[in-house]
N, C-alpha and C positions, 0 to 999 in steps of 0.2 A: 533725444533721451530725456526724459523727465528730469524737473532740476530736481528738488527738493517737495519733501513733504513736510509739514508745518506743524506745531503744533499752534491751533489755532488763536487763542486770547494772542500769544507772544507777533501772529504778524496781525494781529489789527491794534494791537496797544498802541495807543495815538499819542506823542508826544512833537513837541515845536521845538526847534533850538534855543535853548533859554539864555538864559538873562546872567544866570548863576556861573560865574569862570571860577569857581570851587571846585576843585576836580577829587580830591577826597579819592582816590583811585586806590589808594591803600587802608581806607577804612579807618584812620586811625582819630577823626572828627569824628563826636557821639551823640547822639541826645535821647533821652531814655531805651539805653542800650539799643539803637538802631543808626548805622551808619549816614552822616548830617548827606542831603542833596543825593540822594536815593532813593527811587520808588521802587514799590513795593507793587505785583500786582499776581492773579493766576484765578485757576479754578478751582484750587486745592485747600485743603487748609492748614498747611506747614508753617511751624513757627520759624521768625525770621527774626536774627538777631546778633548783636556784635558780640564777638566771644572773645574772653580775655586766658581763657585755660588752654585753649588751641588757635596757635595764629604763625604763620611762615616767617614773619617778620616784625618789630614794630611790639605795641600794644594790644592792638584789634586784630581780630579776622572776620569776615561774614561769616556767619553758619545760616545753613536752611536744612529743617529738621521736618519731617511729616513720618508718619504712621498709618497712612491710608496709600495704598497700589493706586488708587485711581487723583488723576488730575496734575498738576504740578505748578510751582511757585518760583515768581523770578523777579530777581533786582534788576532794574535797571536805572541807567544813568542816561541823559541826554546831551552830547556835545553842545556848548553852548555856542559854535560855529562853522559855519562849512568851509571848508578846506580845500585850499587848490594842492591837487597832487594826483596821482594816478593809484598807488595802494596803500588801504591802510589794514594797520594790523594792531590785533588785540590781544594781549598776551598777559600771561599770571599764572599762578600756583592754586592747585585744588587738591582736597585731601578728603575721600571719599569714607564713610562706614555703612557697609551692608545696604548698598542700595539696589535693589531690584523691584520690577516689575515697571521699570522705567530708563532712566540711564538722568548724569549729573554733568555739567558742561557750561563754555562760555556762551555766547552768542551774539550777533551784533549785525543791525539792520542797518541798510540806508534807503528811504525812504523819497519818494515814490515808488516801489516797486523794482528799484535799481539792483540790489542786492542783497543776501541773505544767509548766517552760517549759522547754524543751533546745535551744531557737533551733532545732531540727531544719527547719524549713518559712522559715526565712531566714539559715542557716548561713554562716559567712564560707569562702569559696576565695577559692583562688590566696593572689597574695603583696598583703599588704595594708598602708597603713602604720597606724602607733597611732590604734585610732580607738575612741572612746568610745560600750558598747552597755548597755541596759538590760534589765529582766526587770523584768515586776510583775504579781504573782500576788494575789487575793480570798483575807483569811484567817478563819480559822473559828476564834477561839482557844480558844471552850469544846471544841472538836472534835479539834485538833489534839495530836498528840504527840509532831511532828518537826519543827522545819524544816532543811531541809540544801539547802547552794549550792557551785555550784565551778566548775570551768571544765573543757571536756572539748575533746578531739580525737580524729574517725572518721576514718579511713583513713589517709591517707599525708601527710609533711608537719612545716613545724613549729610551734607558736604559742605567744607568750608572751602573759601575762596580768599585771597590774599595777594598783595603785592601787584595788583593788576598796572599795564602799560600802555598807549597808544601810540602807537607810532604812525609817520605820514614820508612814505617812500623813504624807510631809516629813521627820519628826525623824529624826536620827541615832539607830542602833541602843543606841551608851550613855547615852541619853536617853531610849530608849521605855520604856515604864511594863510593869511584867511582870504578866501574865493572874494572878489567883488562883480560880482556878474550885472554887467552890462543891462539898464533899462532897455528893454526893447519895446517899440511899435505894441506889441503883442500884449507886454505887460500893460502898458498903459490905458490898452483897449477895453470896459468896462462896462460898455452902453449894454452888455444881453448878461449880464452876472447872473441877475436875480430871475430875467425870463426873457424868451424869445421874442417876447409881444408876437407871437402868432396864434391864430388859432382860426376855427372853423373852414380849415383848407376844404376847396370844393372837389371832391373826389366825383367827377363825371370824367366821360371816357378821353373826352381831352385833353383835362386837364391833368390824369392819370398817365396822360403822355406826355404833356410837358413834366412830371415833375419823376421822371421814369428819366427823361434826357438831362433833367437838370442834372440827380445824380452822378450819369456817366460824366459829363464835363467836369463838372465840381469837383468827383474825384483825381479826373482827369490833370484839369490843372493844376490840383494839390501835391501830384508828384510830378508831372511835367514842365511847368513854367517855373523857369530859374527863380524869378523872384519873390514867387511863394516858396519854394522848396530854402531858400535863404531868409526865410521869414521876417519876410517885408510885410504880412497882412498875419492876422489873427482872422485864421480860414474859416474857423467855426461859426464865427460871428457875421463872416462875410456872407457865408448862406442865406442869414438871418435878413441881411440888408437885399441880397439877388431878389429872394423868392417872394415876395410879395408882390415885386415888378413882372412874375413870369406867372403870378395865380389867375387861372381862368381866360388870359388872353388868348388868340390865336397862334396858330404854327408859323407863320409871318409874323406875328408882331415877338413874339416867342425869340426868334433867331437875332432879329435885332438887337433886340434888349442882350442876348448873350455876345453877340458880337461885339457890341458896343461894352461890353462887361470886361471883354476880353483885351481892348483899346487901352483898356483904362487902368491895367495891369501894368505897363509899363513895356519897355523893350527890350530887347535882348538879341543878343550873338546868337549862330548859327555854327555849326560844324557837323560832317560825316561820320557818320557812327561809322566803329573802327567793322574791319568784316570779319566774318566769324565763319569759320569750319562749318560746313551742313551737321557734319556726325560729331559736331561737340555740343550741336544744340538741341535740346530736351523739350520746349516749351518758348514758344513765340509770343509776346505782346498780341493780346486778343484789340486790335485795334480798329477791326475791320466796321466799326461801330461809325465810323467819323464818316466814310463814305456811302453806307447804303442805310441812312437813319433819314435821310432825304432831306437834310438844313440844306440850309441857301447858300449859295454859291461864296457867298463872303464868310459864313462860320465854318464852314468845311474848310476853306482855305487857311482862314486861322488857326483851325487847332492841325491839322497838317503840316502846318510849318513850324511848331511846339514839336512835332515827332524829332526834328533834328535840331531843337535848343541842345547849347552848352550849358548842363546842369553843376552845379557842384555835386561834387562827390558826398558832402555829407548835407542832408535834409533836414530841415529843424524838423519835419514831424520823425523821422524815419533815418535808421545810424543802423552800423550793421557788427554784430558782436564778432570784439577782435577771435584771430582767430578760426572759431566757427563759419562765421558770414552768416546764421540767422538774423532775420529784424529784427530791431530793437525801436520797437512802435514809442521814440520818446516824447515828453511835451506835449500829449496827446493828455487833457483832463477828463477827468473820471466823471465831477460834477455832482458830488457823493452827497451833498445837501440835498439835492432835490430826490425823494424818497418817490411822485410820481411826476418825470417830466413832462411838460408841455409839449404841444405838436410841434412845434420847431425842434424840439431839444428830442422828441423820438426819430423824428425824420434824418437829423443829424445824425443820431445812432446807427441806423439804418445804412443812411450812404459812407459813415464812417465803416462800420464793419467790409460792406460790402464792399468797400474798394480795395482794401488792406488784403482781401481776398485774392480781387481781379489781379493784382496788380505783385504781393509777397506771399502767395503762397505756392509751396513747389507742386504742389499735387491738385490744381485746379481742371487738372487735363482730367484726373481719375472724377471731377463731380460728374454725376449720371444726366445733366444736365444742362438745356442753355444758362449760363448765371446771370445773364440779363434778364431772363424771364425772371428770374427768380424775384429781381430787381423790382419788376413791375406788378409781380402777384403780390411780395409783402409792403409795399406800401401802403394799399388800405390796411393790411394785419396790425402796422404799429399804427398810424392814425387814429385807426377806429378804439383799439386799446381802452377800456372806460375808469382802467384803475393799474394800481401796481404790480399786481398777480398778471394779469392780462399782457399787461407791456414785457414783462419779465419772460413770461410763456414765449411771447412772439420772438423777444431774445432769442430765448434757448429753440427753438423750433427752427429759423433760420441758420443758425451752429448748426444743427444736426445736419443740414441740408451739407453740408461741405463733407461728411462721413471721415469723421476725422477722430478717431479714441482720445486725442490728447486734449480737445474741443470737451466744450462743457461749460456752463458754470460753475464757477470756482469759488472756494473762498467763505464757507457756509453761509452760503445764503440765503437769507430768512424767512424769504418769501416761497422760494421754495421750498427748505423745511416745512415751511407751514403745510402748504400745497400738498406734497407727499407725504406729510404725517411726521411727528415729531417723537410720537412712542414704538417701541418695539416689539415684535413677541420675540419668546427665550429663545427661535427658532432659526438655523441656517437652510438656505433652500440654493438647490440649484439647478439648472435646467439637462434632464438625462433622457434618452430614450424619446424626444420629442415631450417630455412630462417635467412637469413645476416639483423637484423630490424633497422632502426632507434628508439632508445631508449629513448634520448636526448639531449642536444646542450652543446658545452663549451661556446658557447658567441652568446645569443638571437641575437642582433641585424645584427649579420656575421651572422649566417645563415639564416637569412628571404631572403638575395639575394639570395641564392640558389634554395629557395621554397620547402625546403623537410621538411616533418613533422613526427610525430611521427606515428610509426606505418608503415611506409614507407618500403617495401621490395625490398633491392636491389641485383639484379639480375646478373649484371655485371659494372663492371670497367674496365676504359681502352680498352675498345671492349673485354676483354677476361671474361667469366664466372664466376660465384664466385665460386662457383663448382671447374673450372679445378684449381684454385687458392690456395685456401686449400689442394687440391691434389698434386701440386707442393708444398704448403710450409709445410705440415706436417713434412718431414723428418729434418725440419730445427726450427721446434717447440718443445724443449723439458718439458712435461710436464708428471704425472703418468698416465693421464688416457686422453681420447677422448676427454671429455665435456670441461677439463683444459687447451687442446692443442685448442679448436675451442675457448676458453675464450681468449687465450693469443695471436690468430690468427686477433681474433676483435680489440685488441689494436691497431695491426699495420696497419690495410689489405687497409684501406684507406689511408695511408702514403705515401707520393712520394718526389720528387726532383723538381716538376713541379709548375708552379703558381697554375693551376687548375688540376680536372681531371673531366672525364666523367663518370656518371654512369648513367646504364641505371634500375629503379626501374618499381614497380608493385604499383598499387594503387587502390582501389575497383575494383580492377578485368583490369585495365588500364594500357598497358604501357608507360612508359615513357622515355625523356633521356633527362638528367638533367648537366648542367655545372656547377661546383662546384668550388667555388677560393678556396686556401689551404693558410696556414699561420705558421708565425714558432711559438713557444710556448708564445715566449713574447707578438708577437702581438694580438694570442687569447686574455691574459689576463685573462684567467680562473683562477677561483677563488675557490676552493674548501669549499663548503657550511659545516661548523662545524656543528655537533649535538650536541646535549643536550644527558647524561648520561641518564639520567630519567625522564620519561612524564608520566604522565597518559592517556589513551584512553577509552572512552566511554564505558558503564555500569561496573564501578567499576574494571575494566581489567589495571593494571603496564604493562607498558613496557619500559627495559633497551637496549639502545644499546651497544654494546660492543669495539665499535671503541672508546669510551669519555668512558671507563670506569677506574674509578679511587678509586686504594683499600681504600682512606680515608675516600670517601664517603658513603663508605657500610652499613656501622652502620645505618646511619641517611635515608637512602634511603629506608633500609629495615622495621626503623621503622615506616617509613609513608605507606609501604603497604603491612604489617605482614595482615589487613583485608580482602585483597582486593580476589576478588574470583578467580582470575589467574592472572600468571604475564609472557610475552613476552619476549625470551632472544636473541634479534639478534645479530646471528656469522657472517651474511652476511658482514663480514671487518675482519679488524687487530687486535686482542686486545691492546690497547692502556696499557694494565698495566696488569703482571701477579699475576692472582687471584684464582687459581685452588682450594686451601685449605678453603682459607679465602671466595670467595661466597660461593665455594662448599657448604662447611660443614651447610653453612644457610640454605641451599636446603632443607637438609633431619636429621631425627631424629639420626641414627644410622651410623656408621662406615662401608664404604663398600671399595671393593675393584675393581679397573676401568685399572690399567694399568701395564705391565711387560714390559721390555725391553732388547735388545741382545746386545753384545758389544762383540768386539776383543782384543785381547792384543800382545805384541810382543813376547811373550815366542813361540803361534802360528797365525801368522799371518791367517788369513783368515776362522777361528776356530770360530764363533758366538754362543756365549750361553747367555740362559735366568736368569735374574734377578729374584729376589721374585718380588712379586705382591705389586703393591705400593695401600694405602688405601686414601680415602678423611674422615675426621672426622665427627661425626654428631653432633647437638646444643642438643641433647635431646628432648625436650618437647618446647626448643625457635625457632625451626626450621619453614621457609616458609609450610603452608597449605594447598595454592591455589591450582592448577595445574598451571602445569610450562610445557608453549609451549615455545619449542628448534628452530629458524630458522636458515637451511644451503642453500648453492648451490655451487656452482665452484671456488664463490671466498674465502669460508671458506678454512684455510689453513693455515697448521702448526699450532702452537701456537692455531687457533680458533681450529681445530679439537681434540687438547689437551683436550680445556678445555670442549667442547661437548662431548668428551668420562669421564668425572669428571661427568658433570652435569646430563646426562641421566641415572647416577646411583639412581638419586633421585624418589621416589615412584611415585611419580604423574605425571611424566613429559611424553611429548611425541614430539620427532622430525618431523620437518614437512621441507620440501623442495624439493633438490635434490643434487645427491650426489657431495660429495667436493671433493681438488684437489689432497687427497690422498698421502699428504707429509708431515709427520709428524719425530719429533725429531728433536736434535738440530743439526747445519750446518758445515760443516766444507769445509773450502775455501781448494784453489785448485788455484794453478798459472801454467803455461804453458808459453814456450820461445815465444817470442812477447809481452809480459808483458797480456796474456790471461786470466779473473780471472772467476774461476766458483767456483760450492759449490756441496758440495752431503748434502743428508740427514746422519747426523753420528754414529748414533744410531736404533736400530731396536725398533718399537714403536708398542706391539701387546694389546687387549683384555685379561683379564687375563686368560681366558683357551685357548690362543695362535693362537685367529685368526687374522688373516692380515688386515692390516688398509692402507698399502703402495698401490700404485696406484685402491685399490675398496676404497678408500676413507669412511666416514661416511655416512652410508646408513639409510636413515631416515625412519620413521615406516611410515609416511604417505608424499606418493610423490607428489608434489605443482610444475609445470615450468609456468615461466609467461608464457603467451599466445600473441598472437598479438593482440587481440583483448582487452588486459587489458592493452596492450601497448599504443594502442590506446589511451584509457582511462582514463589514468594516476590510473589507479590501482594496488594497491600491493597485488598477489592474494596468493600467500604465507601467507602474515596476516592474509590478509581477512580469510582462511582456518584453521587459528592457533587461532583466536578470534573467531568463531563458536563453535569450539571444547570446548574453552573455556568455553561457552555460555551454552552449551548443559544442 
């Protein structure tokens, strides 16, 4: 399930643990009314400033004040140290007026990529009075290189903040005991910082095969050999040092040089891996690589005898989130200076990605493909690479190959913005009827210049087809399934660099060709229309959305329509708050069971077995009555398809739509040199008798696609089809 969504300046704002043990937490140090040892930063343009007319405590309070819906503005402060302890938490009083078209909150990062809370998914609105909120985040302090907290405000509005706290498992922050973390081997390693010193790798067919098997080992002993997995060697660097020994030699001299690579590693204990249930296991170590790749009788034997090292349990590259059991890819550098890496440092990319694949991901059985070929096709792709657009594409191009919705790059990245265009037209489009539709607008009155209306079928852009469009940008769409790759193709497909673009539409049977201005995000001014958690609809029929839904209000929602004769539960969005147990169990009278899951560990890497079966509770005899219509499509995902495999365990229910994006479990990031950030899905997420949920998505008992013709209309025929049944 997807962690979080970001607002973006807030997780690239880059700060170091400072110098400053001023901790000023309560605002009550000033200097032209701005709180002393506080930054300031956002995309907004909200005044920020210490207020002596409103403050919880003390003298001061922060206040952040804006008058514009779009952007938002946030303090932050920087621990001036990292901290040994397992949680820390952030807490203080905010006092909100009229904020809407956004939400107001604390938030507090730790950096690397370790953790992350921005209250985004329970944001304070409206006017509020002084009420005390928390933040606690899982820290990593051997991992860790930042922690940074503050207090921010999206969209329109004002809010103070006051009395703020850090605690480190209970203790006050000037109390907590500060991390010394241990120089390692790794840190001291330095020789390829600035570059790989490689370049002009000879890609003939050879040596396209030595450096095809370098990868497989390299990965190999990255998670197999105890004393790399206990990082004894800085792996990345060691590449650097192999592969110059293995460029252009033969397949004899080849095995040697790895054999002898492999001597040089050190030694290590042996033990029987423990044996395993046939029907508990999902997915076997693809290992079969080490026998029929045709090394010589002395590297085949070595890395063979690595199949039954005694590993530790935890891997410096590689830890597994408590709990969950996803990877937790840590200590793995991003290498964010180098804007285009060198061939060493893409090649690294390469076998970094791909092994993290072979080896942690649960769904490698569903790739359509050998993933060693893959291995060997995209080596010349990042090679050859001649710039940062290129290298970046070859990124994203191989992600796609894994068909994985939660895959992607992440994190707006700029090279892609560029690529796809960074202005927009007023225009929403989505794929209906086999056709590119006009759906609806970000800003009525920009698009009436245009003159395209709803229902609108556009046929081509740019003089080229829409057709041949999709056809080129599929390989660079990674999604689990079709319908998700043509969902995530409508995002962009109208995006450009250009003021305008042309397209040429269809219209009662009319062509046409249409000039279209485009705009950058700020100038749309799109506003993103909130729902309401809970409505009633015509003859006695509930219906909740599950974008605004909020576990506090369960109680009270449920008891206004325990009578009601059906009730509407739309996944078409994000859940806004996770409720699986707590609506679940309202659903249905008795205890059932909806979901198993796979996970790997480091004893054997790439080894996936099944969990027991997880249960949702029943209320007894207090349980919902009605029928309960389930709505999905494309954009259900993650997290919603979680909770539609919970809900449709309930008696009366029936799915209606079409199928979702088929990406289900929780995520686990993934950095690449260039500072590249993607995610896999982390965990294997099945049906409890072990059918597959990853790219077939949630398939619903009765299949609903809008039509053009309800586009038209402004009808939602999905409902419409879920309220009949209802009705019936």
């Amino acid at each position: 399930m997807k962690k979080y969504l970001v607002i973006p300046l807030l997780a690239m704002y880059v700060a170091s643990f400072a110098q400053n043990t001023s901790y000023n937490l309560n605002f009550e140090k000033t200097d032209n009314d701005l709180p002393v040892s506080w930054d300031i930063f956002g995309d907004g343009k909200a005044k920020v400033f210490a207020d002596t007319a409103e403050k919880q405590e003390g003298k001061f309070a922060a206040a952040i004040e804006s008058d514009e819906s779009e952007g938002f503005e946030a303090l932050s402060f920087t621990l001036p140290e990292n901290y040994a302890g397992k949680k820390i938490t952030l807490s203080g009083y905010i006092k909100t007026e009229n904020v809407t078209d956004g939400f107001a909150g604390l938030w507090m990062r730790i950096d690397p990529q370790i953790a992350f809370d921005n209250m985004q998914n329970r944001g304070i609105k409206g006017t509020t009075p002084w009420t005390k909120y928390e933040i606690t985040l899982t820290m990593s302090p051997e991992n860790s290189k930042k922690i940074v907290l503050g207090a921010l405000l999206s969209g329109k509005g004002k809010m103070w903040v006051d009395n703020l706290k850090v605690s480190i498992d209970g203790k006050d922050i000037k109390n907590a005991k500060v991390f010394e973390k241990k120089v390692t081997v790794i840190d001291t390693d330095k020789e390829f910082d600035n570059s790989s010193k490689i370049n002009n790798i000879n890609l003939d067919q050879n040596n396209i095969s030595n450096l095809k098997n370098l990868g497989l080992i390299w990965g190999y002993l990255k998670y197999y050999h105890p004393n790399i997995a206990a990082g004894k060697y800085n792996w990345d660097y060691e590449l650097f040092r192999i592969l110059p020994k293995i460029n252009g030699v033969s397949a004899t001299e080849r095995d040697q040089v790895l054999a002898n690579w492999i001597n040089g590693l050190g030694t290590f204990q042996t033990e029987k891996a423990p044996s395993q249930n046939e029907k508990d296991i999902k997915m076997k170590p693809d290992l079969d690589w080490i026998t029929n790749s045709g090394f010589s009788k002395d590297l085949e034997e070595k890395l063979l005898q690595l199949k039954e090292a005694r590993r530790p349990k935890v891997n410096h590259y590689v830890d597994f989130v408590s709990g969950v059991k996803n990877p937790d890819f840590k200590n793995e550098k991003a290498y964010e200076n180098m804007i285009f890496p060198d061939e060493g440092f893409r090649l690294l990319a390469l076998y970094r990605y791909w092994n993290m694949i072979q080896y942690y991901f649960p769904y490698k059985n569903l790739i359509d493909e050998d993933w060693k070929g893959v291995l060997q096709e995209f080596i010349q792709t990042f090679l050859n690479a001649k710039n940062e657009t290129e290298y970046t594409l070859a990124s994203l191009e191989i992600i796609a190959r894994i068909h994985d919705t939660h895959a992607g790059i992440w994190g707006n990245n700029k090279v892609l913005e560029k690529y796809f265009g960074e202005k927009y037209p007023p225009v929403k489009v989505i794929f209906a009827e086999n056709q590119l539709i006009v759906n609806d607008f970000y800003n009525d009155s920009l698009s009436k210049e245009g003159g395209l209306q709803k229902g609108d079928a556009i046929t081509g852009i740019n003089g080229e087809s829409v057709e041949n469009i999709i056809k080129n940008r599929l390989k660079y769409t990674p999604a689990s399934n079709y319908p998700t790759q043509l969902r995530n193709i409508a995002y962009n497909i109208l995006k450009s660099n250009s003021g305008k673009i042309e397209l040429t539409i269809s219209r009662n049977g009319n062509t046409e060709a249409k000039t279209i201005k485009t705009y950058t995000s700020k100038e749309l001014n799109y506003k993103k229309q909130e729902k309401e958690f809970f409505k009633m609809l015509d003859n006695n029929v509930a219906y909740v959305y599950m974008g605004s839904v909020d576990s506090k209000k369960l109680d009270e929602v449920f008891g206004q329509i325990k009578n009601t004769k059906g009730l509407v539960i739309d996944f078409r969005n994000y859940p806004s708050d996770f409720v699986t147990v707590k609506m679940g169990k309202l659903l249905k009278q008795n205890s059932t069971e909806f979901v198993k899951f796979t996970n790997t560990d480091n004893s054997q890497p790439g080894l996936f077995t099944f969990t027991s079966s997880q249960k949702i509770p029943g209320s007894g005899n207090n349980y919902y009555k009605g029928k309960i219509a389930i709505l999905i499509n494309e954009i259900t995902q993650s997290s919603a398809e979680y909770h539609t495999m919970a809900f449709r365990t309930a008696p009366n229910s029936k799915v209606f739509g079409s199928i979702t994006a088929g990406a289900d479990g929780n995520v686990s990031d993934i950095v690449l040199p260039g500072n590249i950030s993607t995610m896999i899905s982390g965990i294997g997420v099945y049906y409890p008798d072990g059918t597959e949920t990853q790219r077939i998505g949630i398939v619903p008992d009765v299949e609903v696609k809008p039509t053009v013709d309800g586009i038209k209309n402004n009808r939602d025929e999905v409902l419409e089809k879920a309220v009949d049944w209802i009705e019936e």
